[in-house]
Backbone bond lengths (Angstrom), bond angles and torsions (degrees), N, CA, C in turn:
res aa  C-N    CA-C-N  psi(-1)  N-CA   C-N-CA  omega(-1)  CA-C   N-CA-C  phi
1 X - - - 1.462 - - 1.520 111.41 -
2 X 1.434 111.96 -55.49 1.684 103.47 -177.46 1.444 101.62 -68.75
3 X 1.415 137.52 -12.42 1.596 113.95 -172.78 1.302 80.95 -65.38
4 X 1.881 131.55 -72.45 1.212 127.42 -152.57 1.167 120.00 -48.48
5 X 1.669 126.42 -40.58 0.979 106.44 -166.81 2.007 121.71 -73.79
6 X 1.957 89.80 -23.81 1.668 83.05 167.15 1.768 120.21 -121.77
7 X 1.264 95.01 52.36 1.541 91.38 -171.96 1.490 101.89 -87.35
8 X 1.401 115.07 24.63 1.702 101.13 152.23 1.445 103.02 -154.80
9 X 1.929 108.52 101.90 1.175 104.36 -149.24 1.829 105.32 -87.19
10 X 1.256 112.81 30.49 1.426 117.64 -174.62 1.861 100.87 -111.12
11 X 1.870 104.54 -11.26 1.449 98.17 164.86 1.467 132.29 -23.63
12 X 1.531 106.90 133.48 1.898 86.49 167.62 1.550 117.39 -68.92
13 X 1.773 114.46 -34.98 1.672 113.00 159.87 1.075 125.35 -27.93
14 X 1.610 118.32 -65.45 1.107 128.80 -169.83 1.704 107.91 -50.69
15 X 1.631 119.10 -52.91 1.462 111.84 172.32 1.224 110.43 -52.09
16 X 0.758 135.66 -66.57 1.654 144.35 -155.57 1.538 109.64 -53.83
17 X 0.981 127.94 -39.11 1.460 152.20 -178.16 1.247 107.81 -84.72
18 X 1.167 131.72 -49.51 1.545 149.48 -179.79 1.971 86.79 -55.83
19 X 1.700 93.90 -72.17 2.300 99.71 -155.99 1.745 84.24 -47.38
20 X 1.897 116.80 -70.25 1.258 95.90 -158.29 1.800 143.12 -55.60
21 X 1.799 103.23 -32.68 1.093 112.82 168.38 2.184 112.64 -44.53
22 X 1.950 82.38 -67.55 1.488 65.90 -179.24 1.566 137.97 -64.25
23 X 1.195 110.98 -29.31 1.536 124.95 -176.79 1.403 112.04 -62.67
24 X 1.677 111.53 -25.02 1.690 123.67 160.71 1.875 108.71 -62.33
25 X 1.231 101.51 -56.48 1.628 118.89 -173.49 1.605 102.40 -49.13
26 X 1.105 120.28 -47.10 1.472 136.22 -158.23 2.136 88.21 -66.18
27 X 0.570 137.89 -93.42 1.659 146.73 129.12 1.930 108.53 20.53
28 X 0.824 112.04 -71.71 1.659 130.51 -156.13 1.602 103.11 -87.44
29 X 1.693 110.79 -45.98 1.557 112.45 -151.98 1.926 94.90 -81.71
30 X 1.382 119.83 -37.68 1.365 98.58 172.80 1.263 129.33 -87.30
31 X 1.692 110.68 20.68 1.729 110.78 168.24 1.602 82.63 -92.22
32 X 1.468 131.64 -59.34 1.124 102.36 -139.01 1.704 111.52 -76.55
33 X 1.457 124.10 -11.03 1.224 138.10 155.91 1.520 116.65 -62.51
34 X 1.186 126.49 -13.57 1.462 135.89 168.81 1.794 108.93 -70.87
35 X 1.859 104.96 -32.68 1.672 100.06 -167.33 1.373 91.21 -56.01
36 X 1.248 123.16 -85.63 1.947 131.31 -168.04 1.457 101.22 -24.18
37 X 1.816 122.83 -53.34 1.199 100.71 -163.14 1.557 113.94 -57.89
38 X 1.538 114.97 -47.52 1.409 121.65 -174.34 1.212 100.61 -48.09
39 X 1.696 128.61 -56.49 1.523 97.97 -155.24 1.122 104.81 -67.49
40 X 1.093 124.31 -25.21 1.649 114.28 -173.67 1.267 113.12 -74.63
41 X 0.837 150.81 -27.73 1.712 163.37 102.99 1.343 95.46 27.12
42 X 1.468 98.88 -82.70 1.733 123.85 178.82 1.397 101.71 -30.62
43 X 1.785 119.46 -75.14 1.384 106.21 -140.89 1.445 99.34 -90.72
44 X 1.685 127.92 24.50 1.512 119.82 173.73 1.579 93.18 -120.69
45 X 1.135 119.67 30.77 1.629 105.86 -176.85 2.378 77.91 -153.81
46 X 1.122 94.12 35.86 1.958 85.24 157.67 1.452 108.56 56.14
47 X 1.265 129.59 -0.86 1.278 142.62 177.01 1.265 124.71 69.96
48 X 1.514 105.28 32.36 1.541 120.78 163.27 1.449 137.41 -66.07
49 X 1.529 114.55 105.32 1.523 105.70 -150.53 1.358 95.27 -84.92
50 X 1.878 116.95 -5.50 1.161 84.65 -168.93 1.630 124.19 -93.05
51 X 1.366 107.37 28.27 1.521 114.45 -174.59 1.813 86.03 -115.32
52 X 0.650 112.03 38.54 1.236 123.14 155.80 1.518 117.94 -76.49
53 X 1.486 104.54 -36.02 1.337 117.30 -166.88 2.175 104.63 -99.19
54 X 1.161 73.98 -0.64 1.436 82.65 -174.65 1.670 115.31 -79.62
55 X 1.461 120.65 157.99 1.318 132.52 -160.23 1.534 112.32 -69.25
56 X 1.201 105.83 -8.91 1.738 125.54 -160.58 1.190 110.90 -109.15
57 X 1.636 108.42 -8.82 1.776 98.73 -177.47 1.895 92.21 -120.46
58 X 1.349 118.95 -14.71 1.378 137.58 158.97 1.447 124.58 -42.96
59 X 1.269 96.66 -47.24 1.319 136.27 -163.32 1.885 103.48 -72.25
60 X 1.836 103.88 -55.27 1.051 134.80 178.64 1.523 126.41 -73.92
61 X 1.510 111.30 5.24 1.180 124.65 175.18 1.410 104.48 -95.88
62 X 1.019 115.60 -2.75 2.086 112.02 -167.26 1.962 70.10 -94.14
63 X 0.899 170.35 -2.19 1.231 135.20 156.59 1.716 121.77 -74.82
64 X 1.685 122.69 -46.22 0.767 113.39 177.88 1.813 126.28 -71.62
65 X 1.372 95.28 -16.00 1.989 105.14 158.90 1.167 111.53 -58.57
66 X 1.366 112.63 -63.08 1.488 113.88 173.72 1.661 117.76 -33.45
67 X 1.259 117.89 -58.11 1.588 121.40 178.77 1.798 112.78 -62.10
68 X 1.695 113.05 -31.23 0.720 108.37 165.92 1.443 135.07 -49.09
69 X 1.577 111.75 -38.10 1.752 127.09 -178.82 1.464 74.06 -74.48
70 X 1.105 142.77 -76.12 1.681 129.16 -106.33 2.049 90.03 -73.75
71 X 1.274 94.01 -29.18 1.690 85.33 -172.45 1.345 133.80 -57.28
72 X 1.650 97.17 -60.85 1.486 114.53 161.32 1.451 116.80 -43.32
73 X 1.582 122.62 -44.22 1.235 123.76 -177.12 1.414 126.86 -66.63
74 X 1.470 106.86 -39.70 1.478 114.99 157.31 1.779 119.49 -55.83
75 X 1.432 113.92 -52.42 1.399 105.65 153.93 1.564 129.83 -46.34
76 X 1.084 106.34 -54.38 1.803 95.21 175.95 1.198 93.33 -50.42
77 X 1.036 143.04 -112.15 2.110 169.22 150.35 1.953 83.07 56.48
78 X 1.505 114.12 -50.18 1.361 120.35 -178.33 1.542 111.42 -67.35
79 X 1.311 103.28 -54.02 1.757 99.71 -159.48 1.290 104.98 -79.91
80 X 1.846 113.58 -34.40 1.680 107.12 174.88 1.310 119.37 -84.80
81 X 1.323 112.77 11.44 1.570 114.82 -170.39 2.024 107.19 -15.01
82 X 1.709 88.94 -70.21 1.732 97.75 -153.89 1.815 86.63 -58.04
83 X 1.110 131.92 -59.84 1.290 121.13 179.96 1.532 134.23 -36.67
84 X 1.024 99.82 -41.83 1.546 112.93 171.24 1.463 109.89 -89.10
85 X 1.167 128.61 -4.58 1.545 144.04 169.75 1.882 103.52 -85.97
86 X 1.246 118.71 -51.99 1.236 116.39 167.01 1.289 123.83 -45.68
87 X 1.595 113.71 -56.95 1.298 132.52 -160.13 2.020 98.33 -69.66
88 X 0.881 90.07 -23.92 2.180 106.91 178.10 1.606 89.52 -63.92
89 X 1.239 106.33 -64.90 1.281 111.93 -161.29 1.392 125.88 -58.43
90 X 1.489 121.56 -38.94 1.073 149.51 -174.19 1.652 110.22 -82.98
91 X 1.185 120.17 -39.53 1.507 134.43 142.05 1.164 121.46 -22.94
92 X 1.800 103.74 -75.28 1.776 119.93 -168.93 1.935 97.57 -70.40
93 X 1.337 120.60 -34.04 1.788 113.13 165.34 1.640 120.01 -42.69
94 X 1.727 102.06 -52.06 1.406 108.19 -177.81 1.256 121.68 -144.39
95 X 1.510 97.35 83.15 1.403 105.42 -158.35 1.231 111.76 -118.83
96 X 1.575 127.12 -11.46 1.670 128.99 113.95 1.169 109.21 12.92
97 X 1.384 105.01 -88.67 1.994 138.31 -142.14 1.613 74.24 -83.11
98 X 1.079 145.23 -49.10 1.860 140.30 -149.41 1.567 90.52 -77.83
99 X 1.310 111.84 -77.46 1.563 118.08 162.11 1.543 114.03 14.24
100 X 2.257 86.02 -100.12 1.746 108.10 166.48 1.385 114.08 -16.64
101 X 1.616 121.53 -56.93 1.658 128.27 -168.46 1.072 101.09 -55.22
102 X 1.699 117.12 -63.30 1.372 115.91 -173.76 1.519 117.27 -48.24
103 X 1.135 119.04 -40.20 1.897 115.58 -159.12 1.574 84.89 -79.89
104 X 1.510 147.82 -62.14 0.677 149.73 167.66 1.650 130.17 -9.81
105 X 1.597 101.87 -60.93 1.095 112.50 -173.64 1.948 107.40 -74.80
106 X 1.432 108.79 -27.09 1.429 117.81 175.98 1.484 102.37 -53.91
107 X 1.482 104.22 -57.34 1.936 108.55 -160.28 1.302 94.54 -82.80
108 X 1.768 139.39 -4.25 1.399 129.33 164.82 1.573 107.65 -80.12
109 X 1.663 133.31 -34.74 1.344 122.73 -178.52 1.752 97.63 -81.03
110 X 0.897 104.39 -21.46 2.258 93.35 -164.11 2.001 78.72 -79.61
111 X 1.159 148.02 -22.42 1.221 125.44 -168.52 1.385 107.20 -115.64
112 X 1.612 127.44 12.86 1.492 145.34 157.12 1.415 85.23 -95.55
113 X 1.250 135.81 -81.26 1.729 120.02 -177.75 1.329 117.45 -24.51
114 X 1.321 100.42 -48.16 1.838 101.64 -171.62 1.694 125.44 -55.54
115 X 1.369 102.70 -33.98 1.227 135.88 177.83 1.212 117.47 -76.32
116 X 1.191 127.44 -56.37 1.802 142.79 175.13 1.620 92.47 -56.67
117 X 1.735 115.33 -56.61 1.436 111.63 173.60 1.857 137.42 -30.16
118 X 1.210 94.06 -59.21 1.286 129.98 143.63 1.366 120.80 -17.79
119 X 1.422 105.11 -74.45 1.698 113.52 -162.57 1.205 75.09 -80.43
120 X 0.943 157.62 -117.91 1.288 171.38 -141.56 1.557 108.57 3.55
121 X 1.064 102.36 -53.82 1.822 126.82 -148.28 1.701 90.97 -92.51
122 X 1.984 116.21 -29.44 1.277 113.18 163.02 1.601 124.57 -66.95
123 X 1.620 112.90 -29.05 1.348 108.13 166.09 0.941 113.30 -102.49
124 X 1.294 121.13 60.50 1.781 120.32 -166.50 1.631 133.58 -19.98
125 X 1.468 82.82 77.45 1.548 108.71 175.17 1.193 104.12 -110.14
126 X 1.752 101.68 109.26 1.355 107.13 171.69 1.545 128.61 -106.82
127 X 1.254 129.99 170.88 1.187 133.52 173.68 1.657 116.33 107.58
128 X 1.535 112.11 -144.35 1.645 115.05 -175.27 1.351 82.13 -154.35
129 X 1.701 115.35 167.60 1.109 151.74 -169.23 1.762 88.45 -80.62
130 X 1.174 111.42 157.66 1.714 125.32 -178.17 1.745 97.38 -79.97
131 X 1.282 102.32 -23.59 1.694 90.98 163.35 1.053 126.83 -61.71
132 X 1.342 104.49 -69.67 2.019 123.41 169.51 1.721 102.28 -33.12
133 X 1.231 99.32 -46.32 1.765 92.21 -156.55 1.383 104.04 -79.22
134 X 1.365 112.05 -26.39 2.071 98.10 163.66 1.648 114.15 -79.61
135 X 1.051 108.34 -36.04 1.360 88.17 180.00 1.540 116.58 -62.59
136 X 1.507 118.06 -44.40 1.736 108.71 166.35 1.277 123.70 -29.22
137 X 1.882 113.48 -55.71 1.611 131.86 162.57 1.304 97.37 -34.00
138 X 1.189 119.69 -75.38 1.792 112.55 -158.98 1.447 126.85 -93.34
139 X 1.581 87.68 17.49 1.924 102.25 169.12 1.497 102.54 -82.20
140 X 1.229 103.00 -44.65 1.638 119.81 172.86 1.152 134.02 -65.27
141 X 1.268 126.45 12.79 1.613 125.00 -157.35 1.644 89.49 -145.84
142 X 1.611 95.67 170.31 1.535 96.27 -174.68 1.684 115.98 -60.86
143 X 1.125 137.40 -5.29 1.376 137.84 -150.53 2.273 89.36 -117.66
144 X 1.358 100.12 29.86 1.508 98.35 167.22 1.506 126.74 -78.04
145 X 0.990 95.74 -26.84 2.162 105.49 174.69 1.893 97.75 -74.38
146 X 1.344 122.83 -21.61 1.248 114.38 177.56 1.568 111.74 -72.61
147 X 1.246 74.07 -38.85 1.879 85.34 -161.71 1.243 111.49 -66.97
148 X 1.414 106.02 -52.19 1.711 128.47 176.87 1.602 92.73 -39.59
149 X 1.641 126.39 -70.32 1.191 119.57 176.15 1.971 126.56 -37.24
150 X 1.483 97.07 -51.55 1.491 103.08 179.80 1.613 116.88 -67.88
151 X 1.279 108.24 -3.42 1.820 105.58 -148.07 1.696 75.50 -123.58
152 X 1.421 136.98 -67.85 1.467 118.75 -165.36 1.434 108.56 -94.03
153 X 1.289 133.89 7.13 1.603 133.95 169.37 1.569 104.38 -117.54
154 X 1.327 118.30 -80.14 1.296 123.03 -164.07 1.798 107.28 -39.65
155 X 1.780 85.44 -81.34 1.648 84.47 -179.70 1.708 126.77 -27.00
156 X 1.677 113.04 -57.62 1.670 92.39 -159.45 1.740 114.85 -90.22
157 X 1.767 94.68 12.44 1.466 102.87 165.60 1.182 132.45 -85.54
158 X 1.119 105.98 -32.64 1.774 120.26 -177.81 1.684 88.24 -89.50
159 X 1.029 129.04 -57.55 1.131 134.93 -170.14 1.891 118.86 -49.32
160 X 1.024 102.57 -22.17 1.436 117.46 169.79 1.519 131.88 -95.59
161 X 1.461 99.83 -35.06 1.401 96.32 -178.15 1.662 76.26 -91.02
162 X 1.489 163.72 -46.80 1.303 116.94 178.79 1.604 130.99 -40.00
163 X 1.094 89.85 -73.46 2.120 105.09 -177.13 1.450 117.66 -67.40
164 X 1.365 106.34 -0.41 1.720 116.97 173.39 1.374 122.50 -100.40
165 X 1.398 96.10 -94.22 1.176 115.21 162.77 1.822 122.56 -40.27
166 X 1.824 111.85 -59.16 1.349 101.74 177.69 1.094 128.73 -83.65
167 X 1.573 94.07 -32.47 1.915 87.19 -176.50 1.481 104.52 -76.06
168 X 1.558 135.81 -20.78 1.442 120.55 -179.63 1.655 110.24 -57.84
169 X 1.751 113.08 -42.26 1.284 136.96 -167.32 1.735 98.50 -59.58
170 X 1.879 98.14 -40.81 1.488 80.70 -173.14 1.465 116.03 -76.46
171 X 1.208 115.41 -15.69 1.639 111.28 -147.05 1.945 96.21 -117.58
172 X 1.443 94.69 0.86 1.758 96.37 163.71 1.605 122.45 -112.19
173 X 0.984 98.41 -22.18 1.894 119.43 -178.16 1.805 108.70 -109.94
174 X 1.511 106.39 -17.16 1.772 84.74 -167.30 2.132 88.15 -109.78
175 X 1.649 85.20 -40.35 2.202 98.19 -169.77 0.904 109.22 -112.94
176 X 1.586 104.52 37.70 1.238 121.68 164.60 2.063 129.31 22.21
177 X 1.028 71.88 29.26 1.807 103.63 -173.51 1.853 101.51 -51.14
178 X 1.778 100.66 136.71 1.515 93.95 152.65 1.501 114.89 -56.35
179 X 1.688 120.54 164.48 1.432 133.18 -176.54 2.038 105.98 -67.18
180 X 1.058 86.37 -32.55 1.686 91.12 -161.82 1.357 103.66 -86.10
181 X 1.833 128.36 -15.01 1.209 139.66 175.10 1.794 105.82 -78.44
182 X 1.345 90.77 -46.82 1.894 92.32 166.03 1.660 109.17 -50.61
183 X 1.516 92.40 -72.46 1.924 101.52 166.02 1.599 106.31 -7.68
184 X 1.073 112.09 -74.52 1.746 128.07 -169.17 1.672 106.49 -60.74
185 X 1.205 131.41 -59.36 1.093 120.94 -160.33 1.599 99.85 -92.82
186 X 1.161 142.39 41.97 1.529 135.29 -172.26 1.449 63.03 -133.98
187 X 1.557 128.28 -92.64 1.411 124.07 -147.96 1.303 110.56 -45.92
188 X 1.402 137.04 -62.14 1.637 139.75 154.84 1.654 108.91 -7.21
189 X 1.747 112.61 -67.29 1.078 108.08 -169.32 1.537 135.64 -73.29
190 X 1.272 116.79 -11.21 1.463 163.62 -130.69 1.434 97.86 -107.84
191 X 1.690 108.34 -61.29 1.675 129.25 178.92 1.016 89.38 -82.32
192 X 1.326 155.92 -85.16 1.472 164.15 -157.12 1.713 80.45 -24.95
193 X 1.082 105.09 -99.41 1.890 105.11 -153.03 1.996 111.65 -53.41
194 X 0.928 87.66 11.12 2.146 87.93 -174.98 1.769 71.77 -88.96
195 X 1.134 143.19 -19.87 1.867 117.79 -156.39 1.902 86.63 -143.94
196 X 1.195 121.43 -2.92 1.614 105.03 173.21 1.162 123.31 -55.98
197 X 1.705 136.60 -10.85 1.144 137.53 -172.37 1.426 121.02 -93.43
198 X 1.770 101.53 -16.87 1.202 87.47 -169.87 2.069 85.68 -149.54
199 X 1.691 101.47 102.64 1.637 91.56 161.46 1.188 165.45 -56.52
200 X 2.097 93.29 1.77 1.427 107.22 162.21 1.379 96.78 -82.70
201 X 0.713 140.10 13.93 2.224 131.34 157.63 0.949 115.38 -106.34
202 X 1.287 137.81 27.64 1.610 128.64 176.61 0.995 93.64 -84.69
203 X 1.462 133.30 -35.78 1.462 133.71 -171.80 1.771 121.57 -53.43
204 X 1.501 101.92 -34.26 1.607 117.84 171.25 2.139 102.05 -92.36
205 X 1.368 110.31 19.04 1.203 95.32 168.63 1.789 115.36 -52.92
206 X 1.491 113.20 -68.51 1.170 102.20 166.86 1.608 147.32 -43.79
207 X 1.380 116.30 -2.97 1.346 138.78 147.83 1.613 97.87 -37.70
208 X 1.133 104.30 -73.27 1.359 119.12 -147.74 1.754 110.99 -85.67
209 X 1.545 106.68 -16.54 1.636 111.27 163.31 1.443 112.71 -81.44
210 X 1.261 113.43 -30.34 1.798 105.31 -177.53 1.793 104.78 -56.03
211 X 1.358 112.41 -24.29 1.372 106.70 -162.85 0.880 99.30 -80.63
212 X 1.698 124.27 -52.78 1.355 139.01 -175.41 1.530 134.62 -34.50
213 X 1.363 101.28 -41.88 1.271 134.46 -169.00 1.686 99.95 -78.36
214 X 1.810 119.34 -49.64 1.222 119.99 175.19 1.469 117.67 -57.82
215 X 1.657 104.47 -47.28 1.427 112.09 167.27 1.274 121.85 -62.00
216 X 1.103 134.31 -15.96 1.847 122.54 -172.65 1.435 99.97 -85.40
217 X 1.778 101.64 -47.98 1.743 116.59 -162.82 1.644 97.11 -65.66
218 X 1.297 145.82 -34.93 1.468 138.44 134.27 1.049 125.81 -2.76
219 X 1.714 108.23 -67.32 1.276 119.54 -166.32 1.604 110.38 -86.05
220 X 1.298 128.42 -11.59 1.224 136.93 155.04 1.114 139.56 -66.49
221 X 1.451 112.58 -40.87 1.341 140.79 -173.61 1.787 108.75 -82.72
222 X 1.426 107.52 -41.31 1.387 108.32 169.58 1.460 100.81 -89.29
223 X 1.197 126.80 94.97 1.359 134.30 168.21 1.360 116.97 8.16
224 X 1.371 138.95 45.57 1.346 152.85 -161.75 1.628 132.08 42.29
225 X 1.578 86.74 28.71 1.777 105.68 -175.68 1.727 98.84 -58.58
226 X 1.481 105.63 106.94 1.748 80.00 163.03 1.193 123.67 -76.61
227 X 1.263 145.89 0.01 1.523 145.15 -174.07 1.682 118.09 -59.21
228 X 1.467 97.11 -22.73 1.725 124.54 -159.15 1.811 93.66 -85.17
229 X 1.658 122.18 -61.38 1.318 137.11 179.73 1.914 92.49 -49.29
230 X 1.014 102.02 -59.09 1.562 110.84 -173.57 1.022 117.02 -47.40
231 X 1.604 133.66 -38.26 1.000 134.02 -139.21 1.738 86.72 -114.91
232 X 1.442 131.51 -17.02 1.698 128.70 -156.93 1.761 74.52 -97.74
233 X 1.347 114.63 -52.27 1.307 110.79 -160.96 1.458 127.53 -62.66
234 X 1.348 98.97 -43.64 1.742 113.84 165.03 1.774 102.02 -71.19
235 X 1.186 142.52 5.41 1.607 130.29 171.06 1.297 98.23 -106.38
236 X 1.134 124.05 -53.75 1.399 123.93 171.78 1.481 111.77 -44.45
237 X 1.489 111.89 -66.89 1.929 97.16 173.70 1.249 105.91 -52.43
238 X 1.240 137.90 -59.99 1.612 114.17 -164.76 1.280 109.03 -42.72
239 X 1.377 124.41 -52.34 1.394 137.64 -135.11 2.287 94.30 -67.99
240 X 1.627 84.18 -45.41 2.054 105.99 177.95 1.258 123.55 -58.49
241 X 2.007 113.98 -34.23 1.108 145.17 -172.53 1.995 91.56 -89.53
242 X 1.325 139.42 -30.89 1.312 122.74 -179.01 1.395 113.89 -100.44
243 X 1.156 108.94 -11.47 1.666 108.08 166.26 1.731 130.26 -106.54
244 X 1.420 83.07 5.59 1.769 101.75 161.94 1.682 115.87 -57.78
């Protein structure tokens, strides 16, 4: 059944099915990996729900997220093999010019940061997005080798072949979309969910499009190599993750 259903992994199905499943999973897979953690939570803490609310069981959710990426990601790695086998290949040809993108695209978000910084600090808007500000929390606390894992691997892997790889696949092969209209709604959608949880961050939405925008035009510009998006996005988290 799964050969048939993806034995041509350049299908427009296959995208479409691929962005929504995962972009659902991304959402869904660390509540339902959260039940086990809680009870177990529960029955080593006397079964006090009300530290539930506490910083320590908060804290303790960046593990079952973490498992959340690693799953899906191991599944793609399977179903896109030959795709993600191409994109290797096509890389190691011009990987010079892939390289160039990458260093590029680093010193294009640190000087869109610089700028967003800037405006920011002119309308004195202070602070970080409720994202930023837990992950600082849990850069700092014993659960940092998790995070470090979820924040410079997990995140810009799963995170790419969604808003890269699928949603370009969906919205060029299924909605038959111009390239530069994909361009637009990957970066839009990309920033949109880093602050959907919490509406005191819409305000740092643009935080999170300056990056976006460097990362998509990457992933465009190198003939839709994802290795290139992957590679700006995972340097950039390290780079956020060592000066935390």
């Amino acid at each position: 059944m799964q050969q048939q259903v993806f034995k041509r992994d350049n299908d427009s199905s296959v995208y479409t099915i691929s962005f929504f499943l995962s972009l659902g999973w991304m959402f869904i897979g660390p509540l339902i990996l959260a039940v086990p953690y809680t009870v177990l939570f529960l029955n080593q803490n006397g079964g006090r729900i009300d530290l539930l609310e506490s910083q320590e069981f908060l804290l303790g959710s960046f593990v079952p997220q973490l498992i959340s990426y690693v799953l899906p990601i191991g599944l793609i790695a399977v179903i896109f093999r030959k795709s993600l086998k191409r994109d290797a290949i096509a890389f190691g040809k011009k990987w010079y010019l892939y390289f160039l993108y990458i260093v590029i695209g680093i010193f294009a978000i640190l000087a869109v940061s610089a700028v967003l910084t800037l405006i920011y600090e002119l309308l004195e808007i202070k602070g970080d997005s409720s994202n930023q500000e837990f992950i600082e929390v849990a850069v700092n606390s014993s659960l940092r080798p998790a995070v470090f894992m979820m924040v410079v691997f997990g995140a810009p892997i799963y995170e790419e072949l969604i808003f890269r790889k699928f949603l370009f696949g969906f919205c060029e092969k299924s909605l038959r979309a111009n390239r530069w209209i994909a361009v637009a709604v990957s970066s839009i959608l990309f920033a949109f969910i880093h602050v959907a949880s919490d509406p005191a961050s819409y305000i740092f939405f643009f935080q999170y499009l300056g990056l976006s925008v460097v990362i998509t035009l990457s992933y465009t510009l190198s003939n839709n190599n994802i290795y290139v998006p992957i590679g700006i996005h995972l340097i950039q988290n390290l780079l956020s993750f060592l000066l935390i």
